[in-house]
DOMILO-536324 format. One record per residue (C-alpha): residue in three letters; x, y, z. Coordinates in steps of 0.25 Angstrom, whole numbers, plus 5000, padded with zeros to 4 digits. Layout:
N
 code east north   up
  Ala    X     Y    Z
...
//
This chain:
375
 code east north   up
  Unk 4667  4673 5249
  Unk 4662  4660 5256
  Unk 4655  4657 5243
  Unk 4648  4645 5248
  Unk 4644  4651 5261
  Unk 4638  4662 5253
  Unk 4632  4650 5245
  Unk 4627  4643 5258
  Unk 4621  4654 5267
  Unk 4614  4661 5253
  Unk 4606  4648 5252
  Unk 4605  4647 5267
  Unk 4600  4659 5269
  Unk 4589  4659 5256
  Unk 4585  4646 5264
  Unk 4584  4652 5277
  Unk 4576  4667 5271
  Unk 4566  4655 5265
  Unk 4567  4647 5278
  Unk 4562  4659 5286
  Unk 4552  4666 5275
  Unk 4544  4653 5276
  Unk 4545  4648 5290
  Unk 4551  4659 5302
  Unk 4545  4668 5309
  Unk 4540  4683 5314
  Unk 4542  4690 5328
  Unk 4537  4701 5332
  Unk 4539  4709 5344
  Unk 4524  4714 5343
  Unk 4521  4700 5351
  Unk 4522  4705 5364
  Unk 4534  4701 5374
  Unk 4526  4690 5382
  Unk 4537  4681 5387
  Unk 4531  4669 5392
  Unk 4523  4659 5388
  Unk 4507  4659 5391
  Unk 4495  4654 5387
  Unk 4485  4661 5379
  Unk 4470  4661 5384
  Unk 4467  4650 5372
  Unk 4479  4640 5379
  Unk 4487  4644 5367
  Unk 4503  4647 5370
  Unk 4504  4662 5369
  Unk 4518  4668 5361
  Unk 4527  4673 5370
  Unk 4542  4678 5369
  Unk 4553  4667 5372
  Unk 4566  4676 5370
  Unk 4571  4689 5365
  Unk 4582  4691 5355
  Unk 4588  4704 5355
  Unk 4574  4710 5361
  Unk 4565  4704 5350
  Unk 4555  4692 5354
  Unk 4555  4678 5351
  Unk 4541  4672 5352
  Unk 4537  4659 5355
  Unk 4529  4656 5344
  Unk 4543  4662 5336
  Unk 4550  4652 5342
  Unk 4541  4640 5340
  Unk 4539  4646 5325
  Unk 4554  4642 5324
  Unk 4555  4629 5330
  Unk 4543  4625 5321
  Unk 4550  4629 5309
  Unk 4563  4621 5313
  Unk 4555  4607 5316
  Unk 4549  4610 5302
  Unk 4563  4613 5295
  Unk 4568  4602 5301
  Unk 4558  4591 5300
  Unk 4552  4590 5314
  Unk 4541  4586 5319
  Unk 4541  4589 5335
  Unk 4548  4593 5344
  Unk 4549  4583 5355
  Unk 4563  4578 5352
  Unk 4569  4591 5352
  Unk 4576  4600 5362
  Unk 4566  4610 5362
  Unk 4574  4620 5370
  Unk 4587  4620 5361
  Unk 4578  4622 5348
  Unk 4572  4633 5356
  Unk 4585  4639 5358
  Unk 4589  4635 5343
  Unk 4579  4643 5339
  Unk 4581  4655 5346
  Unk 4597  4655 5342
  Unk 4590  4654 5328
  Unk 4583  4668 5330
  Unk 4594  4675 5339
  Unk 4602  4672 5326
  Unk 4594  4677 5317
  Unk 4592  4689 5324
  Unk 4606  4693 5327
  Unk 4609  4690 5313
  Unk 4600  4699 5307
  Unk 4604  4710 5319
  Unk 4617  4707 5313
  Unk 4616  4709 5298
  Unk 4608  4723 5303
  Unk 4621  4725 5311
  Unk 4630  4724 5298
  Unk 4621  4730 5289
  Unk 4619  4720 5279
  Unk 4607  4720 5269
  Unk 4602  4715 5258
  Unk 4596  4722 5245
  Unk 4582  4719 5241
  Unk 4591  4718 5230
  Unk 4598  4707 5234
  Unk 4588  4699 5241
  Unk 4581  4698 5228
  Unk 4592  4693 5222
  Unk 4593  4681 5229
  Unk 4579  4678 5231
  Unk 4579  4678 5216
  Unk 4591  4669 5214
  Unk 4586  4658 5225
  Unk 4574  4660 5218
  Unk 4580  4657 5206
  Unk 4588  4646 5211
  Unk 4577  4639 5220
  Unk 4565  4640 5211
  Unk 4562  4637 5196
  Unk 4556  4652 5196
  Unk 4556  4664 5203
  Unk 4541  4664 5201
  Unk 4543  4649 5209
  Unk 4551  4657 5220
  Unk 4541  4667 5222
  Unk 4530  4658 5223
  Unk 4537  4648 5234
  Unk 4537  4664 5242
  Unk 4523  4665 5239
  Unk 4518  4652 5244
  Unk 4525  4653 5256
  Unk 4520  4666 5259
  Unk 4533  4675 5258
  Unk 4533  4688 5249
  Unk 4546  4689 5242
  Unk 4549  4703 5248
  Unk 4549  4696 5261
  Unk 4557  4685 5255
  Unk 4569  4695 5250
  Unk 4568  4702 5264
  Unk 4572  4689 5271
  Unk 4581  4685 5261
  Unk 4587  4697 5261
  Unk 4589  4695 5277
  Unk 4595  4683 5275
  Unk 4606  4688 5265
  Unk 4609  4696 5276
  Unk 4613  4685 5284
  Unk 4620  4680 5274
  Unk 4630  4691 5272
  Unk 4630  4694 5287
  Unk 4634  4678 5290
  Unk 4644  4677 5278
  Unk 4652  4691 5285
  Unk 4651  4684 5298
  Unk 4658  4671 5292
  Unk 4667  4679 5283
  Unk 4675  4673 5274
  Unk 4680  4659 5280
  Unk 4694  4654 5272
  Unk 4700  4640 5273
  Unk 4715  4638 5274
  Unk 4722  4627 5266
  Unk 4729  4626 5280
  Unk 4716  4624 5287
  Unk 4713  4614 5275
  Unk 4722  4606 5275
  Unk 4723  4605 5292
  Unk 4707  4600 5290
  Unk 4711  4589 5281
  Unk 4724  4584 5289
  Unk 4715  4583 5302
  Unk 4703  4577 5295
  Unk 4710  4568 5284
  Unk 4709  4555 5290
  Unk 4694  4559 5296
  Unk 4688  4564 5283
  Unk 4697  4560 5272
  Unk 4701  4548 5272
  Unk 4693  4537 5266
  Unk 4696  4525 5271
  Unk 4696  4512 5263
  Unk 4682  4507 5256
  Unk 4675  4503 5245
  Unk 4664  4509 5237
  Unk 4650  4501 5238
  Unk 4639  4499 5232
  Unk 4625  4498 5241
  Unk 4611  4494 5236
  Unk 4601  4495 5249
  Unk 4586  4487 5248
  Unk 4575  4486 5258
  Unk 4576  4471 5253
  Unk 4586  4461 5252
  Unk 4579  4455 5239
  Unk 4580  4467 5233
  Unk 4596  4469 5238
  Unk 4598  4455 5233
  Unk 4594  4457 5219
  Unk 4604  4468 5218
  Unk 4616  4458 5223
  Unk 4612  4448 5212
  Unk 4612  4459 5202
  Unk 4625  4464 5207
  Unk 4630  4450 5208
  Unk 4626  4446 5193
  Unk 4636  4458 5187
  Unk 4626  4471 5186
  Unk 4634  4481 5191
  Unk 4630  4490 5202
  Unk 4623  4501 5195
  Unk 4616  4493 5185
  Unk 4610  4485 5196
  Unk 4605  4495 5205
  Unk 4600  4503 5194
  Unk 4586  4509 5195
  Unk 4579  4497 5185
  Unk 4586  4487 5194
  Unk 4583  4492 5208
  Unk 4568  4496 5204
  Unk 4562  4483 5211
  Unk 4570  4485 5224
  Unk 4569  4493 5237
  Unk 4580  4501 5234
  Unk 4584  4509 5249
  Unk 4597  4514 5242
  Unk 4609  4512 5231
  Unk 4620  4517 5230
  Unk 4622  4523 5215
  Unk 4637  4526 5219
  Unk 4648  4517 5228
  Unk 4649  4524 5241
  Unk 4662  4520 5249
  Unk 4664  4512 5261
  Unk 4675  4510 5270
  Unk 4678  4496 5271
  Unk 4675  4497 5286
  Unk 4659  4500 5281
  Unk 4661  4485 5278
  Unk 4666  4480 5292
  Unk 4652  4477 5297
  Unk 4638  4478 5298
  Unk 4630  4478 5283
  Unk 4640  4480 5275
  Unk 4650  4469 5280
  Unk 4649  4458 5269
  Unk 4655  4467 5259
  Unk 4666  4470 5266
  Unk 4675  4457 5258
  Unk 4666  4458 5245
  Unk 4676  4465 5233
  Unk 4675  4475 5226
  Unk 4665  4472 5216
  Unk 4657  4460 5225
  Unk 4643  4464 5228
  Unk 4639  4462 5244
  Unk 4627  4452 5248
  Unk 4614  4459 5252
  Unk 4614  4466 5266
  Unk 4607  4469 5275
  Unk 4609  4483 5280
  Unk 4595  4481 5288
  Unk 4583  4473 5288
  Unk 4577  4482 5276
  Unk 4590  4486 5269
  Unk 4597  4475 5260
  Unk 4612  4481 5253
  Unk 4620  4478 5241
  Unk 4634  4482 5240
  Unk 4645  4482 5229
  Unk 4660  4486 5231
  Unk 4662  4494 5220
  Unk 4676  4498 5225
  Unk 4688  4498 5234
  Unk 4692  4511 5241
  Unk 4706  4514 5247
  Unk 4708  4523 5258
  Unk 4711  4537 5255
  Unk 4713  4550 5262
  Unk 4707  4561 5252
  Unk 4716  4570 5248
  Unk 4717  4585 5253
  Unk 4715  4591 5240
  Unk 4701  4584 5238
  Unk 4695  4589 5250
  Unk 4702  4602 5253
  Unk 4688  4609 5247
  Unk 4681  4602 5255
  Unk 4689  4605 5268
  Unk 4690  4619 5266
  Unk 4674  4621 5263
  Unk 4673  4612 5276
  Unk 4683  4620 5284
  Unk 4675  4634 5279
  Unk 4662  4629 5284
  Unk 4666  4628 5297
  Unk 4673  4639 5297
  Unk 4661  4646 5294
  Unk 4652  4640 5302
  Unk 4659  4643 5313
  Unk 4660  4658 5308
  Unk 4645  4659 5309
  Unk 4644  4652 5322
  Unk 4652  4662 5327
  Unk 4644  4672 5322
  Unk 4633  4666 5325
  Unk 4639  4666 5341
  Unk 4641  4681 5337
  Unk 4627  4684 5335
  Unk 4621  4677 5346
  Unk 4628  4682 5357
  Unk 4623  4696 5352
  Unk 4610  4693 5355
  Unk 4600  4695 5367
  Unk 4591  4685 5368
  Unk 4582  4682 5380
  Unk 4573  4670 5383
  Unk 4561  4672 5391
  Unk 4556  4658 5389
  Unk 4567  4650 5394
  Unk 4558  4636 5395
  Unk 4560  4635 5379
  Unk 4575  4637 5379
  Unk 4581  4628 5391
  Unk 4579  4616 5392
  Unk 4572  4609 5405
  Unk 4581  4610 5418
  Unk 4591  4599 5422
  Unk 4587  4591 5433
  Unk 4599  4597 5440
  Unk 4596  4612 5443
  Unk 4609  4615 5442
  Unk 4613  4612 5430
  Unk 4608  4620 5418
  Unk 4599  4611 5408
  Unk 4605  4611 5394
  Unk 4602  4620 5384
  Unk 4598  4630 5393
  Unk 4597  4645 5390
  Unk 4610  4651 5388
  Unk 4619  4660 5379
  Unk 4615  4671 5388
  Unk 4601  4672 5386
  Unk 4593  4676 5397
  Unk 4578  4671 5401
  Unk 4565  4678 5405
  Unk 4561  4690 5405
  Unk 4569  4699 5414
  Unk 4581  4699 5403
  Unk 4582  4706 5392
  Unk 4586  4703 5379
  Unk 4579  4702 5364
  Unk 4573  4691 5354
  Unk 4568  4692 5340
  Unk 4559  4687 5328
  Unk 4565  4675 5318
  Unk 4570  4677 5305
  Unk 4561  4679 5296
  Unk 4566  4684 5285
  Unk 4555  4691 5279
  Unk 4555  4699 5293
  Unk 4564  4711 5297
  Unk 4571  4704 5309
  Unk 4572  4717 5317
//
């Protein structure tokens, strides 16, 4: 059932149990319910709770734990161009989610065996690693135990069974097919007329010229861009492979003088920009053709059960949140500055009915580590 989904989300959730062994973080409740921020006697920023989920805190030094580890996942340095308030309220959708998910899986009653969540750590083990001896090392020297590892794997198998009940079994139609294709034909499927080209790219126009007078002289094209041939030149790219073009690519711009040459003619050098010099071939003329339905209809029908899916988990997803009760008490990290208008609310605001400050009531809770109990 939803073979590649299972596929997909066991991999994804190996990834995610690794993810958050190495890099997530602990709450604890035992921090004290200060809600507000105050500096300490050194001049040092004291913790202090921004919100609640479901009763349970989230800490501001949680918070900051996780925005760290998204600039680092995804390759940013600061933080100066970024909406600061959204990814703020990102991050505690993230831990809302993950909290009524695991309040959910409690709900149903789904576990995992010690059994079972050895069984896959053995065979990711066995799949990522050249040993298991390797695979246990990599645990070591990022400090996880591997009963803390099987724990949080175990968590996330959890997940996986609870989303793939959720989803449920999502079945494409050849009706629903076929309507896709009809609508879509002339967008996706129809290749319009080309040719298929060769391109050499340089950093120099000697180097580009070279290749021309080879070409020119009767080498053909694979012979003459071959690794002993191209070794002296500044080689930015070749294609090993003719790639198609529609005969409009060759309207204007760069490309315009090979829009007479014949199949087989070999282009002058140009000038993509002042540091990328380009040689092409023709290799060969391409009709117009609408690709049949039968040699696509796969690939509809996986296209067609994606989003299918997708939108199965967002409703869950919806499902889930709306369940929970969270409250902000630091509402300055959440809302962006106010309008110049007081009137009119600034955008991205709090909402989905959470409620700030200390006079409501409400919940909040730890991340998701797992290799800790969520609770």
């Amino acid at each position: 059932m939803m073979k590649r989904l299972r596929t997909q989300m066991r991999w994804i959730m190996l990834v995610i149990a690794v993810a958050f062994l190495l890099s997530t973080f602990f709450m604890y409740e035992g921090r004290g319910r200060r809600r507000g921020p105050r500096q300490a006697a050194d001049g040092t920023m004291e913790d202090y709770e921004v919100a609640e989920i479901n009763g349970r805190p989230l800490m501001r030094s949680d918070l900051e734990q996780r925005l760290r580890n998204y600039l680092e996942n995804a390759g940013q340095r600061g933080t100066a161009s970024l909406d600061m308030p959204a990814l703020y309220r990102s991050l505690l959708d993230q831990v809302t989610f993950e909290l009524q998910l695991a309040q959910e899986v409690r709900d149903r009653g789904i576990q995992v065996s010690d059994a079972e969540a050895e069984q896959m750590m053995k065979d990711y083990a066995d799949q990522a690693f050249p040993t298991r001896e390797a695979f246990y090392q990599s645990l070591e020297r990022s400090g996880i135990t591997v009963e803390d590892y099987k724990k949080g794997l175990a968590r996330q198998m959890a997940n996986e069974q609870l989303l793939r009940s959720a989803i449920g079994e999502v079945v494409i139609s050849e009706d629903e097919a076929v309507q896709f294709y009809d609508s879509m034909k002339s967008l996706l499927y129809r290749q319009p007329e080309g040719f298929k080209v060769h391109l050499a790219q340089f950093a120099a126009s000697a180097d580009a010229e070279a290749l021309r007078e080879r070409l020119v002289g009767g080498e053909s094209w694979q012979t003459a861009t071959s690794d002993d041939a191209a070794v002296s030149r500044d080689v930015i790219n070749v294609t090993a492979e003719a790639i198609f073009l529609p005969e409009s690519a060759f309207n204007t711009g760069a490309l315009e003088p090979m829009k007479s040459l014949d199949v087989g003619q070999v282009s002058p050098v140009l000038e993509l920009s002042s540091s990328d010099f380009a040689v092409g071939l023709k290799s060969e003329k391409v009709a117009e053709r609408t690709t049949p339905y039968e040699e696509v209809s796969a690939d509809i029908r996986m296209l067609l059960r994606q989003q299918k899916e997708r939108q199965s988990f967002e409703d869950f997803e919806k499902s889930l949140m709306e369940k929970a009760k969270v409250v902000i008490h630091d509402a300055s990290l959440f809302a962006n500055p106010e309008p110049a208008s007081a009137d009119v609310p600034a955008a991205g605001a709090v909402s989905m009915d959470r409620v700030s400050g200390d006079a409501a009531s409400g919940d909040a809770s730890s991340g998701a580590d797992p290799s800790k109990d969520n609770g």
